[in-house]
N, C-alpha and C positions, 0 to 999 in steps of 0.2 A: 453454808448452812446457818452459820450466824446472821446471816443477813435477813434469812428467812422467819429469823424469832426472833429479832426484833424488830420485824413487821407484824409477825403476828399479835405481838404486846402492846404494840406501838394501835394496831388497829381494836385489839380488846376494850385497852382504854379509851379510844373516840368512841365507839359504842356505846360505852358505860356512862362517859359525862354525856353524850348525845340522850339516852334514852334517863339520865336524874335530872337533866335541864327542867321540861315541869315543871318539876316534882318542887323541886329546889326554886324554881318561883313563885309556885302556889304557897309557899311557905316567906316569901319574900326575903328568901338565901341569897339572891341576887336581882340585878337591876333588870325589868323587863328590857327586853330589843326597842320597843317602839320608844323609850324614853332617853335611848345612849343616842347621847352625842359623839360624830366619827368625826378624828380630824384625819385629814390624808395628805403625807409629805413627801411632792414626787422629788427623788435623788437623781443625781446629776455626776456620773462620776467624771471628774477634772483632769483634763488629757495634759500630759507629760507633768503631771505632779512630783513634787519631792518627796511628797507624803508616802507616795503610794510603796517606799522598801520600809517606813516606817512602822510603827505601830498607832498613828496619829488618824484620826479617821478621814479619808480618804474622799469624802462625800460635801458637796455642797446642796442648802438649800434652793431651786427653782419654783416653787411653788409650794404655799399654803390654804387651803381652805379648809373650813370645815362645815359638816352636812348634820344637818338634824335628821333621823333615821323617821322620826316620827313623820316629816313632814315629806319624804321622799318614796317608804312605803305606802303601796297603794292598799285599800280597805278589802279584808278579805271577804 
């Protein structure tokens, strides 16, 4: 039953910032979509690590880029 409320709270709140997004830009409370810059870091995790009974993070980088959102959306 717990798991059920806190999906239900869990989904109230994406609702709520989903439907003040707008609002809250019309107001310039945040950065539009079209002007963030996305960087995307694909993880790799490292087979037979030492790391991995540690608490040390476990992950190496293989790839960095990053995407201008402006120039990747297409014009609605």
């Amino acid at each position: 039953m717990a798991f059920f409320t806190r999906l239900a709270i869990a989904l109230a709140l994406a609702v709520t910032l989903v439907n003040a997004a707008p609002a809250m830009e019309a107001r310039d409370q945040v950065v539009p979509m079209t002007t963030m810059t996305y960087t995307r870091v694909e993880w790799t995790l490292i087979p037979n690590s030492p790391y991995l009974t540690t608490t040390a993070f476990p992950f190496t980088v293989t790839q960095f880029s990053t995407i201008n959102n402006a120039e990747t959306t297409p014009a609605a």
